[in-house]
N, C-alpha and C positions, 0 to 999 in steps of 0.2 A: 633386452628390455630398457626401456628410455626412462629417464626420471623428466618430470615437467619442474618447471617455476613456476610458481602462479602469485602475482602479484593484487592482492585483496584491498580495496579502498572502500570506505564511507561513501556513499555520495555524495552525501553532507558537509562529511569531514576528512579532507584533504587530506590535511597531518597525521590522520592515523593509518598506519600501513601497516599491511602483515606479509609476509612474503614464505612462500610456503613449499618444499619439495614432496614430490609423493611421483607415485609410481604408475607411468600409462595403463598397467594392467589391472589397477584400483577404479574403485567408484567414487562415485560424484556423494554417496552416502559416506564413504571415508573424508572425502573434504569439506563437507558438510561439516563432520564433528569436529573434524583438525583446525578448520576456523575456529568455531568456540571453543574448544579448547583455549583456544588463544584471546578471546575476546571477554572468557568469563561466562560466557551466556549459555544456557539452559535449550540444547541442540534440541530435546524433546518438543518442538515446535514443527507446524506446519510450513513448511521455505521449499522454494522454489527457485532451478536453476534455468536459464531461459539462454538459447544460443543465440548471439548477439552479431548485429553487426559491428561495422567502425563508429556507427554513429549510436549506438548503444539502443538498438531498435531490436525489439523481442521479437524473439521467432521462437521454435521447438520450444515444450516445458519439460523441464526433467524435475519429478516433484517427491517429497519425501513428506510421508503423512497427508495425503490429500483428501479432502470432501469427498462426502456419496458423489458428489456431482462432476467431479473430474474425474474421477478414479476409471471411466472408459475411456479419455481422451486425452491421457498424458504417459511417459513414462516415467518408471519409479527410479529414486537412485541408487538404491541396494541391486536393481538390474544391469547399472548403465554404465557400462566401462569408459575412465575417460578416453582412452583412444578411439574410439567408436565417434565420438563428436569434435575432435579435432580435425579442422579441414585446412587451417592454416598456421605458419611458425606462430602469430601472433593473435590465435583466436581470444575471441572475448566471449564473458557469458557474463549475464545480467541477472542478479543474484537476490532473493525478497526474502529475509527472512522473517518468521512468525506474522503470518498471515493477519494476527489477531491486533499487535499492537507493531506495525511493519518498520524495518529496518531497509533500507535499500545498497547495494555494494556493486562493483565493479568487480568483474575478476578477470583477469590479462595474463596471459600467456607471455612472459617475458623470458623463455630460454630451455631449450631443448638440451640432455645432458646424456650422451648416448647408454655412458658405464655410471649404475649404480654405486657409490659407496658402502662398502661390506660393512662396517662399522656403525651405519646410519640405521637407527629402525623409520620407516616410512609411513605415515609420512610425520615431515622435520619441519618443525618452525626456524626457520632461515634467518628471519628477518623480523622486530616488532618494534614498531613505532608507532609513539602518541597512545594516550590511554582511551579505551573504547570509551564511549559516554551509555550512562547509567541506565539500566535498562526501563523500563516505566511497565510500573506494577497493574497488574490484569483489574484488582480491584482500589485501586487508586482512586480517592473522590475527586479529585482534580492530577490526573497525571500531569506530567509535562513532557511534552512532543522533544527527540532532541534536536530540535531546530529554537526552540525556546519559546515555544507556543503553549494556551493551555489545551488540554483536549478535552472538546464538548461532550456534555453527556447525546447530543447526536451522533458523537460516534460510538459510546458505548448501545445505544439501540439496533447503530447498522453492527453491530459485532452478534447481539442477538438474534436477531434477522439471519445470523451468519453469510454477511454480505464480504467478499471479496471483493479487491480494486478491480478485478477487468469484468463486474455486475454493473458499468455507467450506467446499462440501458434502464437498470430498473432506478438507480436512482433520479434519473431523471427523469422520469416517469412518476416516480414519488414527489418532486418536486413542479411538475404541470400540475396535478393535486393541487398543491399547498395553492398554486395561484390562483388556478380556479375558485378555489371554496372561497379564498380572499375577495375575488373580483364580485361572486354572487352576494356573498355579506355587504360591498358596498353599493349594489345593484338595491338592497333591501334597504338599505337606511336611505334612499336617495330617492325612493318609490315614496316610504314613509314620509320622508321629510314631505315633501310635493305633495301627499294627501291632507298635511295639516294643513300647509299652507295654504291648499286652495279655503280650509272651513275658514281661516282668519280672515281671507280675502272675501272671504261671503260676507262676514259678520261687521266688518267695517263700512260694510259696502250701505246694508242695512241701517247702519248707526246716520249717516250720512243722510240717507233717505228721511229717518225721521227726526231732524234737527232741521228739515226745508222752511219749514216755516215758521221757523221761528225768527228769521231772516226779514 
C-alpha cells in the first residue's frame, strides 16, 4: 500500500500551504476532512473534488454532499478511492469547497511513498503553512469575500435560488432580463417624452398664428 503527499493551496493564497500524507486505499471523503482539520473549517459542507489537468481545467466531479441535482451525475467521496483517480506521479485535482460561500484550492500530487510508517495514523498533516483566512459567515450582513471584497446581497439571493458556479447558463439568462426590462423602460419614457412634445409643438404653433396681426 503506497502513502501519497498531497500538497493543498489557496488559490488565493499562495502562502498558505498544507501538505498532507494519507493512504491510496482511503477516500477523497478522508481528505476532505484531513484538510479542515487543518484549516479549522466546518467539513459538513457541500465541496467538490474535480480531476484536473496541468492547467487546472476541471474534468470528472467527485462530490461530498451534493444537490438533488447532481446527485445522478457525479461520484461521491465516501465511494471514491484515491487510487482509483490517479493517472499520474503528479496528478492534480481542483478542489471547491462549501458550494455556499466557495473557497477554491489546488491539490498536487507531490510524492509517492511505497512503505507506510507503522507509527503514523493516516492521514498526517505533514506540513502547515500560513494561517487559513477566516471563514465568512452564512448569515453575515455584509460578509467579506477572502480576496477583500464585499459580498452582495446578489449573492445571498443566487445562494437561495440555490444556484451553483457551473449554473452560468441561468445566470445569464437572468441577466438578458434585467437588460431587456431596462431597454423597454427607456423605450417608454422616450415614446412619452415625443407625445408631449409633439402637444407643445402644436400649442406654440397656435400662439404664433394668433399674434399675426397684430404685426
Amino acid at each position: 500500500m503506497a502513502i501519497y503527499k498531497f500538497r493543498i493551496t489557496f488559490e488565493d493564497f499562495d502562502d498558505v500551504v498544507r501538505e498532507i500524507d494519507i493512504k491510496s486505499n482511503q477516500t477523497f471523503e478522508d481528505l476532505h476532512k484531513a484538510i479542515h482539520r487543518s484549516t479549522g473549517y466546518n467539513a459538513e459542507k457541500p465541496s467538490s473534488f474535480y480531476v484536473s489537468t496541468d492547467n487546472w481545467l476541471k474534468g470528472d466531479e467527485i462530490a461530498y454532499l451534493p444537490n438533488e441535482r447532481k446527485k445522478d451525475r457525479v461520484v461521491l467521496m465516501e465511494n471514491s478511492k484515491l487510487s482509483g483517480f490517479i493517472e499520474d506521479p503528479h496528478q492534480k485535482f481542483y478542489y471547491i469547497y462549501n458550494f455556499d460561500r466557495p473557497y477554491d484550492f489546488h491539490v498536487e500530487l507531490v510524492k509517492i511513498v511505497l512503505d507506510p510508517d507503522p507509527n503514523i495514523e493516516y492521514p498526517f498533516l505533514a506540513r502547515s503553512s500560513g494561517e487559513a483566512p477566516k471563514i465568512m459567515e452564512q448569515n453575515s450582513p455584509q460578509a467579506v469575500d477572502p480576496r477583500g471584497a464585499a459580498v452582495s446581497s446578489e449573492f445571498d439571493f443566487l445562494n437561495e435560488m440555490n444556484f451553483v458556479p457551473e449554473d452560468t447558463d441561468e445566470l445569464e439568462a437572468m441577466g438578458e432580463m434585467g437588460i431587456n426590462a431596462e431597454e423597454r423602460d427607456e423605450e417608454d419614457e422616450t415614446e412619452e417624452s415625443d407625445e408631449f412634445g409633439d402637444e407643445f409643438s402644436d400649442s406654440e404653433g397656435y400662439e404664433d398664428e394668433s399674434h399675426k396681426d397684430d404685426y
